[in-house]
N, CA, C and O atoms as a GROMACS GRO file, in nm:
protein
  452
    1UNK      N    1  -2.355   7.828   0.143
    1UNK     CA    2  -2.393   7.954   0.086
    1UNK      C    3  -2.519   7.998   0.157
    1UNK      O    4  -2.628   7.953   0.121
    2UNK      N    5  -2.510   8.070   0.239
    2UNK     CA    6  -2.616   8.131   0.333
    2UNK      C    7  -2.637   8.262   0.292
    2UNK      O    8  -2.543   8.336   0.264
    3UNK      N    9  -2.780   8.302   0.284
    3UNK     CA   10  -2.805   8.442   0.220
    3UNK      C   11  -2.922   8.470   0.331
    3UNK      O   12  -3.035   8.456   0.284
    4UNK      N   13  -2.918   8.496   0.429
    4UNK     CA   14  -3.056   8.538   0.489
    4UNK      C   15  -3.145   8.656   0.456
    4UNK      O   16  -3.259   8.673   0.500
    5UNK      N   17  -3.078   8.738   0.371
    5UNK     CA   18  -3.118   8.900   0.334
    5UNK      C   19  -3.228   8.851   0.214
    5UNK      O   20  -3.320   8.926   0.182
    6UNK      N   21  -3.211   8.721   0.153
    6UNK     CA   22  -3.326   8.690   0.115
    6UNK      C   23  -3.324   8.723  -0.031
    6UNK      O   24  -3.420   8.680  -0.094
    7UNK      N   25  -3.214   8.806  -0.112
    7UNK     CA   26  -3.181   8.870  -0.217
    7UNK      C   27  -3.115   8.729  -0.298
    7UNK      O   28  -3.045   8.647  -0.238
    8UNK      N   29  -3.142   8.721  -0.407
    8UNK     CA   30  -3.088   8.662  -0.535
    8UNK      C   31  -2.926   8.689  -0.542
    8UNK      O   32  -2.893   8.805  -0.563
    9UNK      N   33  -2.809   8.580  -0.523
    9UNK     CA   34  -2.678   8.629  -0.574
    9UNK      C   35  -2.660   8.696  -0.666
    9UNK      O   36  -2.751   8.690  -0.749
   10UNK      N   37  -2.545   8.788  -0.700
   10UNK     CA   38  -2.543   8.836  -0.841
   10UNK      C   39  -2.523   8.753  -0.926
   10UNK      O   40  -2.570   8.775  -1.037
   11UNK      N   41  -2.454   8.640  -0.905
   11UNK     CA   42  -2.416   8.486  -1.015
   11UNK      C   43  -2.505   8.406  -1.015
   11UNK      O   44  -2.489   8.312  -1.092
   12UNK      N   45  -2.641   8.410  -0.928
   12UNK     CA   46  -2.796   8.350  -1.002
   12UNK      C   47  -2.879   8.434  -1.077
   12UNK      O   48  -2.985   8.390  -1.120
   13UNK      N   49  -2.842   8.551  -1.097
   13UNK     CA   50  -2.939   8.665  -1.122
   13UNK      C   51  -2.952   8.617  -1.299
   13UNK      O   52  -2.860   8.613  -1.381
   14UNK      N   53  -3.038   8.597  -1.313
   14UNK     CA   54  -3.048   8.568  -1.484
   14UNK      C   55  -3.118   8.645  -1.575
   14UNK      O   56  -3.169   8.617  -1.684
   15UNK      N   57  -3.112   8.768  -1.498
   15UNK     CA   58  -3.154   8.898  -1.596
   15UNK      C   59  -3.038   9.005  -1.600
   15UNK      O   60  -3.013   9.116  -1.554
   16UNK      N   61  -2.992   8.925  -1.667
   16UNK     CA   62  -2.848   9.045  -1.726
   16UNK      C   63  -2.807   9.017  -1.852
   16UNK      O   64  -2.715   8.952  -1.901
   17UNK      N   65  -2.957   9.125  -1.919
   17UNK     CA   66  -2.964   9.150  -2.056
   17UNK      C   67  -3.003   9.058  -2.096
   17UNK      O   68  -2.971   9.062  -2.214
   18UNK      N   69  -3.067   8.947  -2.075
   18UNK     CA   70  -3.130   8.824  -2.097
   18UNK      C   71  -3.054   8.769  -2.204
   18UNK      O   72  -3.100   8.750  -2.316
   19UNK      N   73  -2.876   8.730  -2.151
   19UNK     CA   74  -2.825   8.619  -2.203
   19UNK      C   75  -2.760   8.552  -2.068
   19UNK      O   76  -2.733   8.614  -1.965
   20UNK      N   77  -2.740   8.409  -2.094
   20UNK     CA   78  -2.678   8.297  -1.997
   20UNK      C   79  -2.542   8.250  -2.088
   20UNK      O   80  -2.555   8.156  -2.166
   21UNK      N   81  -2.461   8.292  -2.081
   21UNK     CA   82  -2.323   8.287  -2.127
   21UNK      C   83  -2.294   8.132  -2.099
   21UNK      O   84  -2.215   8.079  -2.177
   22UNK      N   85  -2.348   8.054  -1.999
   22UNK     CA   86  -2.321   7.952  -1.987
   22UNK      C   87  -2.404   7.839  -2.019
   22UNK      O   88  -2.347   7.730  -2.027
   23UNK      N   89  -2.556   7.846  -2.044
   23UNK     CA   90  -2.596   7.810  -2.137
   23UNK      C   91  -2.597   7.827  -2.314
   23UNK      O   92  -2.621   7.760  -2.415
   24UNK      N   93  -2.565   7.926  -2.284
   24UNK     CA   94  -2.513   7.943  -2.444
   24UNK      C   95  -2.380   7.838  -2.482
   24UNK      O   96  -2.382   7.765  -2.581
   25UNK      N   97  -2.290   7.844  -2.408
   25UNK     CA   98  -2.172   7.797  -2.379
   25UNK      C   99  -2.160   7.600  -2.414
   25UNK      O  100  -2.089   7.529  -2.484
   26UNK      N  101  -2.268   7.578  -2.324
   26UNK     CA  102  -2.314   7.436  -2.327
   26UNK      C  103  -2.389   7.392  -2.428
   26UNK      O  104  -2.382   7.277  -2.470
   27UNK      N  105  -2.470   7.487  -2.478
   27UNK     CA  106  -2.577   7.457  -2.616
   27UNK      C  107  -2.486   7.473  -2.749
   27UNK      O  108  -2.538   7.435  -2.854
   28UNK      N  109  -2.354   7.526  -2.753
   28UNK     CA  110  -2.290   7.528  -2.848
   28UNK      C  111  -2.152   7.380  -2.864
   28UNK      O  112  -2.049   7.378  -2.932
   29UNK      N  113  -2.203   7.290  -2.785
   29UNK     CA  114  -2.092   7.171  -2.803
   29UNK      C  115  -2.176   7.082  -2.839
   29UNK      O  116  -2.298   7.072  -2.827
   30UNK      N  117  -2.057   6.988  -2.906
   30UNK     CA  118  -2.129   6.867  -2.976
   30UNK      C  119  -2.202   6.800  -2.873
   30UNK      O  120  -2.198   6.807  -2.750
   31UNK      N  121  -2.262   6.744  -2.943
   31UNK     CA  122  -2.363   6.609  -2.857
   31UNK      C  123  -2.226   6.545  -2.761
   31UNK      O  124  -2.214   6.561  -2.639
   32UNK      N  125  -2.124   6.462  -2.859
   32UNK     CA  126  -2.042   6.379  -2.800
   32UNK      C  127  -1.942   6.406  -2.682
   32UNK      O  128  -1.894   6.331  -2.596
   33UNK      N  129  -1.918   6.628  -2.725
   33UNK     CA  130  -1.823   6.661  -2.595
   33UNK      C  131  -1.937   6.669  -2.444
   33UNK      O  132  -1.886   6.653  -2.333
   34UNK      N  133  -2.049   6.688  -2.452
   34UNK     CA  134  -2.153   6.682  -2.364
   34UNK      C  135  -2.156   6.535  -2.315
   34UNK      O  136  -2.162   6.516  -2.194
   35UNK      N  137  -2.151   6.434  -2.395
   35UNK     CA  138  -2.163   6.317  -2.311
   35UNK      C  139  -2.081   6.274  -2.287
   35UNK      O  140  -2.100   6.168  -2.227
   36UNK      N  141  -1.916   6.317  -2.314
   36UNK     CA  142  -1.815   6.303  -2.250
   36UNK      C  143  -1.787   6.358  -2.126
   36UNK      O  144  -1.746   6.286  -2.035
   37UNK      N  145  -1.803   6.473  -2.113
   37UNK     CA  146  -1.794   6.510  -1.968
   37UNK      C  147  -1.888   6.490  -1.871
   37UNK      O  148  -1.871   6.483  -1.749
   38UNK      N  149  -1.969   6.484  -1.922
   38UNK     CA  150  -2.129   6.427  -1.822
   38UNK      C  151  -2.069   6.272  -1.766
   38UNK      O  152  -2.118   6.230  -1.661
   39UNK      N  153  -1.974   6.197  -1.830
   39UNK     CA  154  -1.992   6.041  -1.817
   39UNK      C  155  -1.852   6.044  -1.722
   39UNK      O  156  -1.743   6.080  -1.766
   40UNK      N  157  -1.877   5.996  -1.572
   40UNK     CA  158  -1.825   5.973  -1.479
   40UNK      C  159  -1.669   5.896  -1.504
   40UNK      O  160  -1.648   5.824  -1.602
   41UNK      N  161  -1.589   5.918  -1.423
   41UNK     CA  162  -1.474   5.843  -1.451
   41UNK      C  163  -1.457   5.707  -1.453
   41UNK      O  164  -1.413   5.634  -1.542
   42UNK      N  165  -1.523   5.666  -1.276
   42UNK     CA  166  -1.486   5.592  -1.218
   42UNK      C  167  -1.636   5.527  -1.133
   42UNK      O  168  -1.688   5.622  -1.076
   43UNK      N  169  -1.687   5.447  -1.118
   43UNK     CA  170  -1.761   5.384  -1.016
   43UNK      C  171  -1.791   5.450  -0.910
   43UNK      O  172  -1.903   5.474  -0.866
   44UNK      N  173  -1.658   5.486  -0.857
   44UNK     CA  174  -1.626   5.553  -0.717
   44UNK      C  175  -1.682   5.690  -0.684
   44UNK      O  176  -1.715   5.739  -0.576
   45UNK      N  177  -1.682   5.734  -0.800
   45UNK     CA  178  -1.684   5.904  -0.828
   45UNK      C  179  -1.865   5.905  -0.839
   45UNK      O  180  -1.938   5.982  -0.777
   46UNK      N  181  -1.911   5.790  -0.943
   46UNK     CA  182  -2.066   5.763  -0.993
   46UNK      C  183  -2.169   5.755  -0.846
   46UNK      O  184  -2.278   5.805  -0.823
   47UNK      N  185  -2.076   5.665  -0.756
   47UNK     CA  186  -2.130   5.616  -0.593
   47UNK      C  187  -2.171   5.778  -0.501
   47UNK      O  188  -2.266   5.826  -0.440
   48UNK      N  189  -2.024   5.819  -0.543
   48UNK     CA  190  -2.021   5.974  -0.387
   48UNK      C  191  -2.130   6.071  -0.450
   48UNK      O  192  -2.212   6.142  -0.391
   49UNK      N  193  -2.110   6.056  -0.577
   49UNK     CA  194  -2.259   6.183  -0.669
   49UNK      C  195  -2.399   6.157  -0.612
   49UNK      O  196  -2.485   6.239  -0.582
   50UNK      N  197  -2.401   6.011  -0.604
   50UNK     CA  198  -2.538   5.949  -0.631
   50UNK      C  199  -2.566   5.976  -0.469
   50UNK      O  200  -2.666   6.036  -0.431
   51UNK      N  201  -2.471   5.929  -0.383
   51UNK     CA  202  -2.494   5.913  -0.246
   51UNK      C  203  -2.498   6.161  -0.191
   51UNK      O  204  -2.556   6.203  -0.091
   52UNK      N  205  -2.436   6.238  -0.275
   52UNK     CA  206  -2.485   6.313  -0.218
   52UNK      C  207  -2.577   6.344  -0.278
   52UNK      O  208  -2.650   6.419  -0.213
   53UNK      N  209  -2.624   6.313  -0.413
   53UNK     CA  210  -2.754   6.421  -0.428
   53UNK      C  211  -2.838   6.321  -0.361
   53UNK      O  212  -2.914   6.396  -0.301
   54UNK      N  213  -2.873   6.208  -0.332
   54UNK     CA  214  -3.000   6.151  -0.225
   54UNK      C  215  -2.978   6.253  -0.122
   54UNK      O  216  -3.059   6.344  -0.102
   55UNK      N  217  -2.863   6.240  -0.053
   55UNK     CA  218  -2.825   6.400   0.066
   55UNK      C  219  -2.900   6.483   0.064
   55UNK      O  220  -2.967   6.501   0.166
   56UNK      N  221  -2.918   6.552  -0.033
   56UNK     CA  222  -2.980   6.666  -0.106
   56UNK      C  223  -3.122   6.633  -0.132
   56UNK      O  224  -3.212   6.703  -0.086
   57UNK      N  225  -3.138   6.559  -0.182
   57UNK     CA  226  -3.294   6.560  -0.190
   57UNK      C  227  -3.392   6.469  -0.076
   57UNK      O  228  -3.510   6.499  -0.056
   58UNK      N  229  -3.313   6.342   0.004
   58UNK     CA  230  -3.387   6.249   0.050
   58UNK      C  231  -3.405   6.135   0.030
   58UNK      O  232  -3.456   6.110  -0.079
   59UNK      N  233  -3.387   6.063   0.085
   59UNK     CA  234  -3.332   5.927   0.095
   59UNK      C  235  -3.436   5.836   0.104
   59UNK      O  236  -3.405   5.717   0.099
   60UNK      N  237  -3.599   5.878   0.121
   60UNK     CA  238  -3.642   5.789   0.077
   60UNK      C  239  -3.626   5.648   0.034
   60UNK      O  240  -3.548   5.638  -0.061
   61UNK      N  241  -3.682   5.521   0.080
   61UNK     CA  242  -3.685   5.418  -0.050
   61UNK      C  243  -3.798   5.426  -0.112
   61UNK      O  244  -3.902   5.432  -0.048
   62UNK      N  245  -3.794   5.428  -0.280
   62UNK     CA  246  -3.908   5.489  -0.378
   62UNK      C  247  -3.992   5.342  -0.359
   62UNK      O  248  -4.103   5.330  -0.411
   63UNK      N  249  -3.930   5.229  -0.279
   63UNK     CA  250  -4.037   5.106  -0.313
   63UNK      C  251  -4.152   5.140  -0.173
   63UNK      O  252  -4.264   5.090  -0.165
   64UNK      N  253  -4.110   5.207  -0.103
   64UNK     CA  254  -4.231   5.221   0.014
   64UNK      C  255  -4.281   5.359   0.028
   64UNK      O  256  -4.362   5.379   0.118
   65UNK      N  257  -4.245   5.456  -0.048
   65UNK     CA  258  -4.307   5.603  -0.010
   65UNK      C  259  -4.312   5.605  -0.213
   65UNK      O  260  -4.257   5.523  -0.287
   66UNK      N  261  -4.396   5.724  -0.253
   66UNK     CA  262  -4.478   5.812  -0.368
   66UNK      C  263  -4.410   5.919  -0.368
   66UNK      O  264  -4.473   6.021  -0.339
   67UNK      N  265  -4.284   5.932  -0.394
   67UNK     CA  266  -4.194   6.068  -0.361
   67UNK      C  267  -4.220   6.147  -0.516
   67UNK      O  268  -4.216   6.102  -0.631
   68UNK      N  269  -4.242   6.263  -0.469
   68UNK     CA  270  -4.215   6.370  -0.596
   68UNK      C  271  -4.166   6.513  -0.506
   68UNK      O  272  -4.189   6.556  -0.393
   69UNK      N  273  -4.068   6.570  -0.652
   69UNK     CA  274  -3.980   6.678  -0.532
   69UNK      C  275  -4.077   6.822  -0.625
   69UNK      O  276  -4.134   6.806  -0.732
   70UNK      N  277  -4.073   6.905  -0.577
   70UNK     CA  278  -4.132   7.030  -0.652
   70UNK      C  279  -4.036   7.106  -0.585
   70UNK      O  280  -4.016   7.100  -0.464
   71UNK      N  281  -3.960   7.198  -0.686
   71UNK     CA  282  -3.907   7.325  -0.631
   71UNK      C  283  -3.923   7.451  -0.725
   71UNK      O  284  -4.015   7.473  -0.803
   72UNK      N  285  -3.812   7.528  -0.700
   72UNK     CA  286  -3.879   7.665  -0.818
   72UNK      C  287  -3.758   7.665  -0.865
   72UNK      O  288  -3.660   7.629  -0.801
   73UNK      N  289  -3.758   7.723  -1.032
   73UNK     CA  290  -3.663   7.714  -1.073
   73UNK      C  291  -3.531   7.783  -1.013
   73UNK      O  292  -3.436   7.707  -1.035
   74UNK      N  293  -3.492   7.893  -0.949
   74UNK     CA  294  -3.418   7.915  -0.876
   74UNK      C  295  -3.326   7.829  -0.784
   74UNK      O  296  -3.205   7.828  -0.761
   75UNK      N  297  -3.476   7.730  -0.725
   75UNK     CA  298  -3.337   7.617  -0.596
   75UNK      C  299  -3.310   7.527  -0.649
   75UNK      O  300  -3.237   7.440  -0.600
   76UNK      N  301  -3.384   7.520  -0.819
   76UNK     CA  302  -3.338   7.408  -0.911
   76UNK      C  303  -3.217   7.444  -0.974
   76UNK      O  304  -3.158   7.352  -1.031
   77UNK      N  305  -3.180   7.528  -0.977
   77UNK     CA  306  -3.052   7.630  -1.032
   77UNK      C  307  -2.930   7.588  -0.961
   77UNK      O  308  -2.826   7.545  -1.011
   78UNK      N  309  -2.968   7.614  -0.794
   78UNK     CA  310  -2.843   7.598  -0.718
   78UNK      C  311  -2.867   7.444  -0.674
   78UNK      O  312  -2.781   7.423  -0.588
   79UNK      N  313  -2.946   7.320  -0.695
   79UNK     CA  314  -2.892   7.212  -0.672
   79UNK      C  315  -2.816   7.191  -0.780
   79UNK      O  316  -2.730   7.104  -0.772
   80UNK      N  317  -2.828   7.253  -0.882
   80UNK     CA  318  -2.755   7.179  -1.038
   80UNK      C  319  -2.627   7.222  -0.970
   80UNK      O  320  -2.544   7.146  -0.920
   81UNK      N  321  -2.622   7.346  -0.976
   81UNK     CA  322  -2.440   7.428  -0.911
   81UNK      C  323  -2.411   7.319  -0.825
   81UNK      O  324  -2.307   7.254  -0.834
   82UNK      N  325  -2.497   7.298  -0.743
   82UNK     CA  326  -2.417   7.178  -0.646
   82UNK      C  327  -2.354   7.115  -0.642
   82UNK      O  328  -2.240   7.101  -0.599
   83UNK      N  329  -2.469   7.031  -0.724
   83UNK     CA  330  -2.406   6.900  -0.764
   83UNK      C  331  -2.273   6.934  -0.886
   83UNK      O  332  -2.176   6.860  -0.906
   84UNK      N  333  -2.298   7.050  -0.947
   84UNK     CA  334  -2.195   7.050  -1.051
   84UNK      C  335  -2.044   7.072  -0.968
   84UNK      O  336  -1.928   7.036  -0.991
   85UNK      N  337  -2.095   7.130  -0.886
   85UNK     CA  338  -1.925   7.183  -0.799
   85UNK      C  339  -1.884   7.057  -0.718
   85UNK      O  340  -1.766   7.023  -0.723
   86UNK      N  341  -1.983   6.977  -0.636
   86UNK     CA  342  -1.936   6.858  -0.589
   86UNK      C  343  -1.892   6.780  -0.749
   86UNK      O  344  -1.772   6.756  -0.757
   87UNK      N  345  -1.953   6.750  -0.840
   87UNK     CA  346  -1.842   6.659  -0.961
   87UNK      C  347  -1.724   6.697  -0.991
   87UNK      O  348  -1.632   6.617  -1.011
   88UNK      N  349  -1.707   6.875  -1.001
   88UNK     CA  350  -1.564   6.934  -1.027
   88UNK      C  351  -1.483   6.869  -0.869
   88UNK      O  352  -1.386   6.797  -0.893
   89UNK      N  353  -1.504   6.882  -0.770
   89UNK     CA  354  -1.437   6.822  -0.604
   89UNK      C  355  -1.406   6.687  -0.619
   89UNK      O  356  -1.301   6.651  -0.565
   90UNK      N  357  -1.479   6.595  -0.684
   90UNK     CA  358  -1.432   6.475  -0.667
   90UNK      C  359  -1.388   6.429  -0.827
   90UNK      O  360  -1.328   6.322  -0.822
   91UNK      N  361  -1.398   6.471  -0.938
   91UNK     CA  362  -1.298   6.511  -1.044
   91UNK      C  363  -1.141   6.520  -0.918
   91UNK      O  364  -1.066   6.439  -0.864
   92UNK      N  365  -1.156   6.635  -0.921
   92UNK     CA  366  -1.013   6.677  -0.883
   92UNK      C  367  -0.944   6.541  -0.814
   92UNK      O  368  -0.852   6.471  -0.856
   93UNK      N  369  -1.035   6.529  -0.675
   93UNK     CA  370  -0.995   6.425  -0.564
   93UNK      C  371  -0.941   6.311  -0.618
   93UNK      O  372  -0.839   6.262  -0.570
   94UNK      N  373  -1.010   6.249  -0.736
   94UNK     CA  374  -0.986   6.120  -0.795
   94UNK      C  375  -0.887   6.122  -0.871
   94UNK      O  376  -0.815   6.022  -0.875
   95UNK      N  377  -0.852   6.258  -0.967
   95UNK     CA  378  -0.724   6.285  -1.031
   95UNK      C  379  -0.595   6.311  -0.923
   95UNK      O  380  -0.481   6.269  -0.948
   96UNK      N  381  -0.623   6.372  -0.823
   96UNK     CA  382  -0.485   6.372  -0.710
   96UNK      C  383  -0.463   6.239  -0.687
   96UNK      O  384  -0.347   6.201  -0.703
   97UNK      N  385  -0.573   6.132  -0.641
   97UNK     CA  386  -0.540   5.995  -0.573
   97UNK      C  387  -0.453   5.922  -0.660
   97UNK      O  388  -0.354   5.852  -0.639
   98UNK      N  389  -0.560   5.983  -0.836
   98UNK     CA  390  -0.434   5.860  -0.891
   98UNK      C  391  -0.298   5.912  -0.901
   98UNK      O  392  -0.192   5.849  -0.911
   99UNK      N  393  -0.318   6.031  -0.898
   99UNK     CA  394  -0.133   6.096  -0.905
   99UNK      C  395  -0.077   6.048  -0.820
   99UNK      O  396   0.022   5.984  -0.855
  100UNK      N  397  -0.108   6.051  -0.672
  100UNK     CA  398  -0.071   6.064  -0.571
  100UNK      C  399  -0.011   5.877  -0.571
  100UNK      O  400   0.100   5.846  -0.528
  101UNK      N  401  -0.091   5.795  -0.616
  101UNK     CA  402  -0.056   5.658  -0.695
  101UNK      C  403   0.016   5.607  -0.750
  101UNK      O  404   0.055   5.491  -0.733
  102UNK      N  405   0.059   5.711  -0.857
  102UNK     CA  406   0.139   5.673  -0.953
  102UNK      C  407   0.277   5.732  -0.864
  102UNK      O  408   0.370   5.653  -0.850
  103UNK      N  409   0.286   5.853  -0.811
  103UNK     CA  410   0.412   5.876  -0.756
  103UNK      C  411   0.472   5.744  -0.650
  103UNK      O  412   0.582   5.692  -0.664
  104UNK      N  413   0.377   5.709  -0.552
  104UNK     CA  414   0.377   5.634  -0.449
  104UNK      C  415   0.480   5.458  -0.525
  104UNK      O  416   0.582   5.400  -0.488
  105UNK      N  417   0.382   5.434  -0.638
  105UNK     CA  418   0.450   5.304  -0.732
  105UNK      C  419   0.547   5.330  -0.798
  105UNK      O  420   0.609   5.232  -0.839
  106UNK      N  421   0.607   5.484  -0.840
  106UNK     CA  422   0.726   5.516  -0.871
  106UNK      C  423   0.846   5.510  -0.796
  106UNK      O  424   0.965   5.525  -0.823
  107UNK      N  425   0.792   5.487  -0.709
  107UNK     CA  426   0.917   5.549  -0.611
  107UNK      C  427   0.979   5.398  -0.528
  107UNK      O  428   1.085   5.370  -0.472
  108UNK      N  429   0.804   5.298  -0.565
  108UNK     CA  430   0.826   5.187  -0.530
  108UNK      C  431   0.904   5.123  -0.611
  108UNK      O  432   0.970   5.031  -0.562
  109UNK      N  433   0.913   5.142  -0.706
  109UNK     CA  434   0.960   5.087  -0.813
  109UNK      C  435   1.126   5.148  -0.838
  109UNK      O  436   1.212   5.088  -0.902
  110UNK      N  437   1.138   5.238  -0.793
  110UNK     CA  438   1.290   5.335  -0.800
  110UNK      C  439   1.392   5.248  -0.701
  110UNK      O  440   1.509   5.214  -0.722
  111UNK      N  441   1.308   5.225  -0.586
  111UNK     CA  442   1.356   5.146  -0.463
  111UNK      C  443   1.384   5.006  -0.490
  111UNK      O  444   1.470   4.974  -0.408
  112UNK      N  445   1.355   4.902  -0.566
  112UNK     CA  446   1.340   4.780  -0.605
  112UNK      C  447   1.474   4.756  -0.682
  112UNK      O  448   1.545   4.657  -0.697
  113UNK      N  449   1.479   4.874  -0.721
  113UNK     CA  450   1.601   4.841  -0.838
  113UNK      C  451   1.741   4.871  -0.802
  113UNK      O  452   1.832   4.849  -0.883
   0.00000   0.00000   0.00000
């Protein structure tokens, strides 16, 4: 997402009428549906998150450098989108593999018999 004109997207713009439909959205679920979807599937899925947001922020090791990140709320906005759209990408990815799994052992299994 490259913007060189330097202008705010219209889908970061958070003055429209000063409501966030999607914080509203999120502040209206239980505690438990929030920590259900927040809570990773798989190991696999927990690893590629973790390994891109270091991507994203820096890879540092915290045992030999004093790292602190400062940004403005704005580029704090679009790492969240980020990272939120990379979890929806590998959501998906991990739900095709196992499909893609289960067809593969079906078929193994169709063949056997």
């Amino acid at each position: 997402m490259n913007n060189s004109s330097g202008h705010t997207p219209a889908f970061w713009d958070n003055d429209k009428g000063g409501s966030n439909s999607l914080l509203e959205y999120v502040q209206s679920m239980s505690p438990e549906t929030v920590a259900q979807l927040s809570r990773p599937v798989s190991s696999e899925v927990m690893q590629a998150m973790e390994h891109n947001i270091i991507g994203l922020l820096g890879g540092l090791p915290a045992q030999h450098f004093d790292i602190s990140v400062t940004t403005s709320r704005e580029h704090l906005g679009r790492l969240l989108a980020s990272a939120m759209m990379s979890g929806y990408f590998l959501k998906s990815a991990e739900q095709r593999l196992a499909f893609e799994e289960a067809i593969v052992s079906s078929g193994a299994t169709e063949e056997s018999e």
